[in-house]
C-alpha angles and dihedrals in degrees: 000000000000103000092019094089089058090059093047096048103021092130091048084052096040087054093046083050101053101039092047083058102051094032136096089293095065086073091066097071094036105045101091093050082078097050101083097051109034088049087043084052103039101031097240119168112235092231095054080047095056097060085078093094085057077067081087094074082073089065102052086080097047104040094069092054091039087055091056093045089063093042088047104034106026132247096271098061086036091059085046090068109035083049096060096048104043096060088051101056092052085059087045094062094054085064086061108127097190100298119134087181085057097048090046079044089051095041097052094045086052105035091051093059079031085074092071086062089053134082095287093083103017094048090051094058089059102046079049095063107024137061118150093039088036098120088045094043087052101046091040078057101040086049091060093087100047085044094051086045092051089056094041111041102072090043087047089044093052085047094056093044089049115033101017137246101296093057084048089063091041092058092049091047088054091042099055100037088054093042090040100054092043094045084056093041082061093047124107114258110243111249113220101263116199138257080262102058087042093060095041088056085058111109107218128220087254096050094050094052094045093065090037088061095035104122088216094051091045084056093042081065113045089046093059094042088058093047100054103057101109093037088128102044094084089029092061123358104040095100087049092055093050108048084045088054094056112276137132121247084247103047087040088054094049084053086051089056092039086057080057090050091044086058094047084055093044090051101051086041106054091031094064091038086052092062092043112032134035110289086223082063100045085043097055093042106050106035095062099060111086085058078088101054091047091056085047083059107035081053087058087234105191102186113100094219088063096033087049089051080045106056084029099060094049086047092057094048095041085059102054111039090077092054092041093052083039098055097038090050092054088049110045094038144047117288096216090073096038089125102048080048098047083045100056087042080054095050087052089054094053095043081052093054096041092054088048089043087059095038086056095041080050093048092045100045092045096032099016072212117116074201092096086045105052094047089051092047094052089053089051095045092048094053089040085057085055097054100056092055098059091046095050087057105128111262146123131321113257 
């Protein structure tokens, strides 16, 4: 029964693959390839560039919508339109002239119709069609994007050094609106559904405010908030630290493709623990680990076996809180409203990068040291960890 849900679906689970990949989330492990040359070109300060993770903010607002547009609408008709969007602003950013404010102004418009490219659409087609494989099918899925920036960073990253920035974007913006279409084409067509199934998707006042008063959601998303903290330290800011810390652009470049790594082995991992052990378990024992790694680099360790278990260790949680709120989401509420949920746990995640994006911006302006940051980012990610825990706990379905 196990991997015969993989047989059944394996086109639903190929398309969520593919378009989690290529989508927004790819971004994520190739941003800060363009750092060091952008801030060397423009003259940005690396404390004004990294207030790009407090971009998040913007999306508070959207997630949620974007959330009841899935639920609504359908994932199909949802990727269209992230898709569309995400290949353009890459373009966009090879028209920059020198502007911060015009590359902040670039990422949000991109990264709010980016959110219909994330889990909140490609995560649903999987808890649609799986149930006793749903933790592996998720975090197979959700492993998609730190696979496809493995694979990408270091040839990204040759591209940059040879042929500059701007042919770096081109290349993302090709790459996603190839993935992007073919990833749709494989999608299931959405059946008319009647004014019946339509009600019954409405969510209602007293719903709403029953999951925005459920002691377990409340959790959920804390939890997440804390984790993610230090969400754009690796997203932005990796190859900075390292270079800082000693190492050359090439060998930087090889750690930021190891972080990737560390994600793809968070994800099969938990997502195997998640289907056989207590998720509280798996929580508490997987999310505090890259407190770890952030000590290793508060403590401005040099030596590449303990930079590579540093950068390792917050690869593999980072990895695994998204499957772990995904799964217990599915699991301790009603399916029907799996998108708005997994939106409101993504809004936390970008509130919780864009705090630890200000806190960094603060402790480098005042320090000009990550140091501050990393050992505020380790306490929060301890007590989100926590968190999880207490709310994974069995119970009833709310």
């Amino acid at each position: 029964m196990y991997l015969r849900e993989f047989r059944i679906n394996w086109s639903t689970f190929l398309a969520a693959c593919l378009g989690m990949g290529v989508g927004s989330a790819l971004s994520h492990y190739t941003s800060s390839l363009f750092a060091p040359a952008m801030i060397e070109e423009f003259g940005w300060s690396k404390a004004d560039f990294a207030l790009l993770g407090t971009l998040a903010l913007v999306n508070l607002v959207f997630v949620p919508m974007a959330g009841r547009f899935v639920d609504r609408f359908g994932t199909r008709i949802s990727a269209a339109i992230g898709f569309t969007v995400m290949p353009l602003g890459y373009i966009a950013f090879t028209q920059m002239s020198g502007s911060i404010g015009v590359f902040f102004a670039i990422y949000v418009v991109q990264h709010i119709f980016g959110i219909l490219t994330t889990t909140i659409v490609f995560a649903r087609m999987i808890v649609e069609k799986f149930d006793t494989a749903r933790g592996f099918g998720l975090s197979l899925v959700l492993t998609a994007a730190p696979v496809f920036g493995m694979i990408a960073v270091p040839l990204l990253g040759g591209l940059i050094d040879t042929q500059g920035w701007r042919a770096g974007y081109v290349a993302l913006a090709a790459v996603s609106a190839a993935g992007g279409l073919v990833s749709i084409l494989m999608m299931e067509r959405r059946t008319i559904v009647t004014k019946a199934e339509q009600a019954a998707l409405q969510v209602t006042r007293a719903e709403l405010v029953e999951i925005l008063t459920n002691r377990t959601f409340l959790l959920f998303l804390l939890a997440m908030f804390l984790v993610n903290i230090p969400q754009s330290f690796p997203y932005a800011q990796l190859k900075l630290v390292l270079m800082h810390g000693g190492l050359d652009g090439e060998t930087a470049t090889w750690m930021v493709s190891l972080y990737a790594g560390g994600v793809i082995v968070g994800r099969l991992l938990s997502g195997l623990a998640l289907d056989r052990i207590a998720p509280h378990i798996v929580a508490m024992a997987v999310l505090g680990t890259p407190a770890i790694g952030y000590a290793l680099l508060a403590a401005e360790v040099t030596a590449l076996p303990l930079v590579f278990l540093a950068i390792g260790v917050i690869g593999f949680a980072q990895g695994a809180e998204t499957d772990i709120g995904a799964f217990l989401l599915s699991r301790r509420f009603d399916p029907k409203h799996f998108s708005l949920l997994i939106a409101m746990m993504s809004a936390m995640v970008g509130l919780g990068g864009a705090i630890g994006s200000l806190a960094m911006s603060f402790a480098l302006r005042t320090t000009d040291s990550y140091v501050p940051f990393l050992l505020f980012a380790g306490g929060g990610t301890i007590v989100g960890a926590v968190l999880f825990a207490l709310a994974g706990r069995p119970g009833k379905q709310a």
